[in-house]
N, C-alpha and C positions, 0 to 999 in steps of 0.2 A: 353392770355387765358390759365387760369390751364388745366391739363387733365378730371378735373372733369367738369370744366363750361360747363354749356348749355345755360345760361342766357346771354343776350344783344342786341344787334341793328345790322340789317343788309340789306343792299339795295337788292331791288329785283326790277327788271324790269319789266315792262308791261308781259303777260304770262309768267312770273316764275313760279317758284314751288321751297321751301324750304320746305326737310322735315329732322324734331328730331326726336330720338329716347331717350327720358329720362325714361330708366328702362323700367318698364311697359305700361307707353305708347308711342303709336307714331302720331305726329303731322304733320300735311304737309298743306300750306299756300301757297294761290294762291292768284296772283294781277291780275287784268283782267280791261281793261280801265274804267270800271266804276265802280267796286264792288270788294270784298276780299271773296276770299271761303277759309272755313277752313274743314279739314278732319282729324279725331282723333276717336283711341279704345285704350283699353288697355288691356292687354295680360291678365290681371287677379291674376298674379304673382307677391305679395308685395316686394319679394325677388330678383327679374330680375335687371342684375347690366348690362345689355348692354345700350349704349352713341354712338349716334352719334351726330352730331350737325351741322347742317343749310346745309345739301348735298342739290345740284341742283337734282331736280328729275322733276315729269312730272303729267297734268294730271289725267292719268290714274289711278297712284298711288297714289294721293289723294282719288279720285273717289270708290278707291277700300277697301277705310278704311269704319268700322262701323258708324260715323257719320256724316253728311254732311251738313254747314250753310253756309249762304251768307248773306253777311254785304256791306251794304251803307255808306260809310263815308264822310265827309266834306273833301274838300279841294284836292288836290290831293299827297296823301304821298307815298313815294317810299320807306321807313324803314320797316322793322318787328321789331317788339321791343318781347322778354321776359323777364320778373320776376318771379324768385321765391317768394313765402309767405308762412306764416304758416297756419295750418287749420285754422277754422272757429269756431273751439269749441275744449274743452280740449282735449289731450289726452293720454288714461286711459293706463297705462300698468301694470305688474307687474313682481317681481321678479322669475328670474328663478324656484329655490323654497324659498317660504314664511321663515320670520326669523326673531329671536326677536332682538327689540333695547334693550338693560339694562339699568336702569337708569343711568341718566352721559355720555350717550354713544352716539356718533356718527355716522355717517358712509355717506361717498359720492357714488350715481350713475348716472349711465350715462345712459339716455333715448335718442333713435332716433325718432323721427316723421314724418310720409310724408309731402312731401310738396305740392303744388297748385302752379299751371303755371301763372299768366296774361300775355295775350296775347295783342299785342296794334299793332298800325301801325302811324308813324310824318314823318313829319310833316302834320300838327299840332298831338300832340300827343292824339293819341286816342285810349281809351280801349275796344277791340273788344270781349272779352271772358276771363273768369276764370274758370278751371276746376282743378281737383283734378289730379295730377300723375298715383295715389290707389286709390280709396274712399275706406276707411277704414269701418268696418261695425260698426252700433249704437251702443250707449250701455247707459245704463242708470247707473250714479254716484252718492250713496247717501243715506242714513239710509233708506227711504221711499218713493214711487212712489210722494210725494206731496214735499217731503224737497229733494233736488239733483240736477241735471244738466243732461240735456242730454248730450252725447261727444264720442267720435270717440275711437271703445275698438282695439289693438293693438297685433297683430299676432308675433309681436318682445318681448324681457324680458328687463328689464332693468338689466346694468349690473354693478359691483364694480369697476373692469378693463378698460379701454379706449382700449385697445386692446384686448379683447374679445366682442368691437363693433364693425362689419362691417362698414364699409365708404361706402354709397351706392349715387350716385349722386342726389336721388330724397327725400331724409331723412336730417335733420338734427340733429345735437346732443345738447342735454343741461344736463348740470350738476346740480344736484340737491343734496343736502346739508343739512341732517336729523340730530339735534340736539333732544336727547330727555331729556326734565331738569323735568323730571316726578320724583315722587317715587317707580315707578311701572314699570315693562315693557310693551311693547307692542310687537304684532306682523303686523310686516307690510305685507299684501297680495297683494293691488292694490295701484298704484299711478296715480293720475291723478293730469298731467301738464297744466298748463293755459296758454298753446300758445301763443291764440288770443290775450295775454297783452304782448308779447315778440316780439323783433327784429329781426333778420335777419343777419349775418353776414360771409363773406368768409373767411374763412383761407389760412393764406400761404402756408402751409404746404397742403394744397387740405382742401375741403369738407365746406359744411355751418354749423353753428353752431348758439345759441344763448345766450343771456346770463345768468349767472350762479342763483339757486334759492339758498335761506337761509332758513331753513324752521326750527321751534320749535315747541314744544307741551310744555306746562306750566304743574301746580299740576294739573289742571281739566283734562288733557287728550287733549282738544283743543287745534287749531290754536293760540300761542302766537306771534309770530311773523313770519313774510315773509317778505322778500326783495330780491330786481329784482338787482342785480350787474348791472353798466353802462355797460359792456364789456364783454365777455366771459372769462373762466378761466386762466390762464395764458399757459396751456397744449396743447391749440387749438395752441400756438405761435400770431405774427402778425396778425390783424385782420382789412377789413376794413368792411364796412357800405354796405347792399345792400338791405334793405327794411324795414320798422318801424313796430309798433307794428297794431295792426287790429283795438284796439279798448284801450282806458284807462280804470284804475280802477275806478268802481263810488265813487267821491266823498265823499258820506255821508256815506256811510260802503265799503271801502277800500278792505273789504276781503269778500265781500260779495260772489264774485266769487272762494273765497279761503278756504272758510271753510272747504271744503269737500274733501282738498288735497290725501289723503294717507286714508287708508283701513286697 
């Protein structure tokens, strides 16, 4: 296990207590002979790089967190399982300050995203809760309240540098990849990332990541093309596999969730 993981499988005996600390929030998982209590808040702080992971605690210290459920499960399972995923809807960030592409012009950035827990307990494998790390606050994406998306607006910038991204345990990073084959420039203000079609993936070098966007604008000024890279960039280094995407693109308009990329 890296210094960053918080995700995986762990036995818990009858009254245990496992409690996480990923960033902002803190989670703590009780077995109890016939039910699972879980106890979770979060600090509030998008920014909060404190990790623990899977400490013996007690009780009390569940009990004493902001929220408190108890779950029925099938079967009798001694595991805690976690996963990370990506949100549930895009999300919006933008650049430190706004800046023109030129025609012909290029330019790659590196967006981070919070990430969402699933919580489960196997055997048999079963999924007890999914909450957010941050819930990030709304934000609406898109020329007009009737053409857009709703999606999750982002207290981080995106940046040109990989090393003017923090590595935060509960974030991932994706690189995004702004061709503009316009005649005209534009100014880029906001970007909004479409997660919920992206994977998941750990780095050797520390941290999750997902994989890389290609994004163009044609003479209209629109969406001319997107594509999702199988893998993350090559800068991440080693990478393997640790959760799929949320949802596919539809079918019959492919970008339909991608029109509204960039601002």
């Amino acid at each position: 296990m890296s210094a960053q993981q918080w995700w995986g499988t762990w036995p818990i005996g009858v009254d245990g207590v496992l409690d996480w600390r990923i960033g902002p929030l803190e989670l703590a998982v009780e077995r109890r002979a016939t039910e699972w209590r879980l106890g979770f808040e979060s600090s509030g702080d998008a920014l909060d790089t404190l990790l623990s992971v899977a400490e013996k605690s007690d009780p009390a210290r569940r009990e004493a967190l902001g929220t408190q459920e108890r779950l029925i499960v099938p079967g009798e399972p001694d595991h805690v399982t976690l996963t990370p995923a990506l949100a549930d809807r895009p999300f919006v960030v933008r650049p430190e300050h706004p800046f023109v592409i030129t025609p012909g012009a290029s330019v790659e950035l590196f967006v981070s995203s919070p990430l969402w827990v699933r919580i489960g307990v196997a055997p048999p494998v079963t999924e007890l809760r999914e909450l957010p790390v941050f819930r990030p606050s709304d934000t609406w994406f898109g020329p007009a309240t009737i053409s857009g998306e709703l999606g999750y607006a982002g207290r981080t910038h995106c940046r040109m540098r990989l090393a003017d991204l923090p590595v935060r345990p509960h974030r991932a990073i994706t690189l995004v990849r702004l061709r503009n084959r316009t005649e005209a420039p534009f100014q880029l203000q906001r970007l909004s990332v479409p997660v919920p079609l992206l994977s998941l993936f750990e780095a050797g070098q520390g941290g999750l990541w997902t994989q890389a966007l290609e994004v163009e604008r044609d003479g209209s000024g629109a969406l001319s093309k997107l594509e999702v890279d199988a893998t993350p960039p090559a800068i991440a280094g080693p990478v393997e596999p640790v959760a799929g995407p949320r949802r596919e693109p539809q079918r019959d308009h492919p970008f339909r969730a991608l029109e509204g990329l960039f601002q």
